[in-house]
Backbone bond lengths (Angstrom), bond angles and torsions (degrees), N, CA, C in turn:
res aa  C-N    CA-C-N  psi(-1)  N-CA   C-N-CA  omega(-1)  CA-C   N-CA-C  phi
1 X - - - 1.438 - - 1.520 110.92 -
2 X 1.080 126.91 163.35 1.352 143.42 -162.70 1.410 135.52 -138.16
3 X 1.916 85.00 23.82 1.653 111.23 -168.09 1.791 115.93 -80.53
4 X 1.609 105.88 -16.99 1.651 103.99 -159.29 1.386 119.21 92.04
5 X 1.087 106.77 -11.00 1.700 119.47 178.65 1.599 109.83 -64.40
6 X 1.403 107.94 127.47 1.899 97.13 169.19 1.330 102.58 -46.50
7 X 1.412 104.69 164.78 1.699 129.77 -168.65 1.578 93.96 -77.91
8 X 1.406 120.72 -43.52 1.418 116.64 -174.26 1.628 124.48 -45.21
9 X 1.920 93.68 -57.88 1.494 108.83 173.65 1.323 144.46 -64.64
10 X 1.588 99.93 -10.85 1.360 134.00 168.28 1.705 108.61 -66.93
11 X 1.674 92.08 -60.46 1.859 105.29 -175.85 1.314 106.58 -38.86
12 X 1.911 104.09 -50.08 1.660 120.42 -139.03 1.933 82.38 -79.42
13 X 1.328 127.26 -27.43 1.310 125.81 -153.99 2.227 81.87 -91.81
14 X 0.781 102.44 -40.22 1.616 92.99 -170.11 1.955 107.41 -82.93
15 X 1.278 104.27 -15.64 1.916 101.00 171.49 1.338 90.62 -88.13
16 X 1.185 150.03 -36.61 1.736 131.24 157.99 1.106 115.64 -33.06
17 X 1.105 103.27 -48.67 1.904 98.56 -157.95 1.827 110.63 -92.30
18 X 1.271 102.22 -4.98 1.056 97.49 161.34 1.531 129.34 -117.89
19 X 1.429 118.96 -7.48 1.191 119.82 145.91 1.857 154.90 -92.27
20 X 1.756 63.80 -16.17 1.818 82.04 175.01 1.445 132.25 -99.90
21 X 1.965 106.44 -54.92 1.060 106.94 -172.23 1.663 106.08 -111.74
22 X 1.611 112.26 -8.52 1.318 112.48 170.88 1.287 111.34 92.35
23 X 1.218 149.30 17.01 1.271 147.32 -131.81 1.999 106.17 -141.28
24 X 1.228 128.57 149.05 0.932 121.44 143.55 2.056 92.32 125.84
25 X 1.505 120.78 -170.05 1.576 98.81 160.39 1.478 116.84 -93.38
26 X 0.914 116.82 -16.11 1.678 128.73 155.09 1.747 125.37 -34.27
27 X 1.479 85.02 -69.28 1.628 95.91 169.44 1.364 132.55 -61.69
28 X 1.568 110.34 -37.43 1.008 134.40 -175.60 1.119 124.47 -63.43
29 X 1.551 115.40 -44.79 1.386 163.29 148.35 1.849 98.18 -18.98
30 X 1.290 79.64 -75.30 2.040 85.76 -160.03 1.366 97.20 -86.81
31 X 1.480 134.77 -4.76 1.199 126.51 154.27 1.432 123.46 -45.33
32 X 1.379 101.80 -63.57 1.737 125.73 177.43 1.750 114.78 -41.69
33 X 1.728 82.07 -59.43 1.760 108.55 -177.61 1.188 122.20 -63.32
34 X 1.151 108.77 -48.97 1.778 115.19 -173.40 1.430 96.30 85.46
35 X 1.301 134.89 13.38 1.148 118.19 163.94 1.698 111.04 -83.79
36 X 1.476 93.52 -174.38 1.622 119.00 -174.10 1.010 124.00 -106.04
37 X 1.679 165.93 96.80 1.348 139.39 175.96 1.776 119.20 -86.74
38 X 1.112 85.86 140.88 1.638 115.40 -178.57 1.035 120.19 -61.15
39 X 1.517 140.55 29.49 1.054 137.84 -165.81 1.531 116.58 -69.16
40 X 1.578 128.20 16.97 1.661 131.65 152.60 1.110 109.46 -82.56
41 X 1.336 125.58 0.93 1.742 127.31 -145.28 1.800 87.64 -127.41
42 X 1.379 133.73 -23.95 1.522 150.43 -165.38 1.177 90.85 -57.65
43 X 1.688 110.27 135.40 1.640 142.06 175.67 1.296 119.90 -115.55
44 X 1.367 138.71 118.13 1.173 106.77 141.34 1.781 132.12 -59.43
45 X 1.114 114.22 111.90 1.871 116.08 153.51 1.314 132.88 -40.15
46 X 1.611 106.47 -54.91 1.487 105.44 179.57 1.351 106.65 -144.60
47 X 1.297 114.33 -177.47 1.559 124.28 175.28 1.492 121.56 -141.71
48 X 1.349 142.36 145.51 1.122 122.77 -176.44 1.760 103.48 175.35
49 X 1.149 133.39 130.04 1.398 151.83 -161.51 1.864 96.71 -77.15
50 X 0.877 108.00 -53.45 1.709 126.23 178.24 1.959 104.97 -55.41
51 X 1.127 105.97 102.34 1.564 121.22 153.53 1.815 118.67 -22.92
52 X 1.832 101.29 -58.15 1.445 107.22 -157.16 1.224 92.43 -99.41
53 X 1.674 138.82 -21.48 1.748 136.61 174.10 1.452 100.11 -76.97
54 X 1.538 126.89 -13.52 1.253 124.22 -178.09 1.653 102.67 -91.93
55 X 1.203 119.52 -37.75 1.433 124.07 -169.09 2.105 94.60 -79.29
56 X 1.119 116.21 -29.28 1.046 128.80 179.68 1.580 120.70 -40.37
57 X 1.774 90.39 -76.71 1.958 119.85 139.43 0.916 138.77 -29.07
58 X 1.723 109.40 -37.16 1.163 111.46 147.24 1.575 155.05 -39.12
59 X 1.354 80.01 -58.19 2.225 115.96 -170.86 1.318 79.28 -66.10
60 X 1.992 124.27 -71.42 1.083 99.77 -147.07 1.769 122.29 -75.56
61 X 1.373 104.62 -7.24 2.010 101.17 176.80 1.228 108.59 -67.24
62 X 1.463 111.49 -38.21 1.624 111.16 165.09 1.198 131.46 -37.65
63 X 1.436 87.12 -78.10 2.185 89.59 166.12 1.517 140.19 -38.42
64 X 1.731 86.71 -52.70 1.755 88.76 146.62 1.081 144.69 -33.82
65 X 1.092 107.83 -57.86 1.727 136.20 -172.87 1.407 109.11 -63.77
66 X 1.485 106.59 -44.81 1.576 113.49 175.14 1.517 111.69 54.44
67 X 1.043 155.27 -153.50 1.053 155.47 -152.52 1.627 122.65 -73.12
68 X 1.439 105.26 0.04 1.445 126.24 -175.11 1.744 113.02 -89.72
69 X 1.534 96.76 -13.81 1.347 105.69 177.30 1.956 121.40 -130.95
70 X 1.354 88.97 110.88 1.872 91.11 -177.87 1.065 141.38 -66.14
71 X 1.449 102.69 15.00 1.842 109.56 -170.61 1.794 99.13 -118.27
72 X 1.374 104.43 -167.10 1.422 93.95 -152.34 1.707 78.59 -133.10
73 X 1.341 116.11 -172.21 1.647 97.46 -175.19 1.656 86.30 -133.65
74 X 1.561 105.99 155.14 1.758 111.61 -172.87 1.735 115.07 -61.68
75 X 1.094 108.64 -4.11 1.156 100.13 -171.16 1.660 101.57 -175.25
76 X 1.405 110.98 133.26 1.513 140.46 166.92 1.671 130.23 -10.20
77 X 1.217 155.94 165.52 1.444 130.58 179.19 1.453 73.63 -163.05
78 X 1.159 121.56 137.21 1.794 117.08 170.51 1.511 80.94 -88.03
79 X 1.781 110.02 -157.91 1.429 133.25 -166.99 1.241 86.60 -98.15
80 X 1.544 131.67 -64.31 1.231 132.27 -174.68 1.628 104.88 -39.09
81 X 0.903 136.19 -91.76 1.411 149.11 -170.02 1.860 100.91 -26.09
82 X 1.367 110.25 -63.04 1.553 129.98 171.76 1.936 93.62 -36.92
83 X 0.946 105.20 -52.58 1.151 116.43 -161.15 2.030 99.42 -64.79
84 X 1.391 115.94 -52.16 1.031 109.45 -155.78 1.472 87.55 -87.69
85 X 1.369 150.95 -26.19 1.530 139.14 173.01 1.978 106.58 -58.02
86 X 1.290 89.06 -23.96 1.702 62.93 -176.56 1.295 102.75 -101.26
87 X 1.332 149.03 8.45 1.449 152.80 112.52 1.521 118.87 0.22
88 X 1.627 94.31 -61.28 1.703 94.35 -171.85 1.496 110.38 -92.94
């Protein structure tokens, strides 16, 4: 997530949702799947003070990730744009 939230409260908010109330793309996720998430194994990726360079960081680990990752990102990345982050 890409909220600013400590890493802890994030975890503690995503082992809810996938054990308790089922909810979220996480939950939903390993509902379907029957899989497990690894949350001893959890990284931060990036860091950044900025809301929209964080939501930014976001879109693009997503895209990357491609099917390896179940969440969706807050906001849009055309190809062009995709294109010019992996430039720099």
């Amino acid at each position: 997530g890409q909220t600013g939230w400590c890493i802890n409260d994030h975890l503690r908010e995503h082992r809810n949702n996938v054990h308790n109330v089922v909810q979220g793309h996480l939950g939903i996720h390993c509902r379907d799947c029957g899989c497990t998430p690894l949350f001893d194994q959890c990284s931060i990726l990036a860091r950044h003070r900025d809301q929209l360079t964080r939501e930014i960081i976001e879109a693009e680990k997503i895209h990357l990730l491609g099917d390896k990752c179940v969440s969706t990102s807050s906001i849009a990345l055309s190809q062009a744009e995709r294109d010019y982050l992996a430039g720099l």
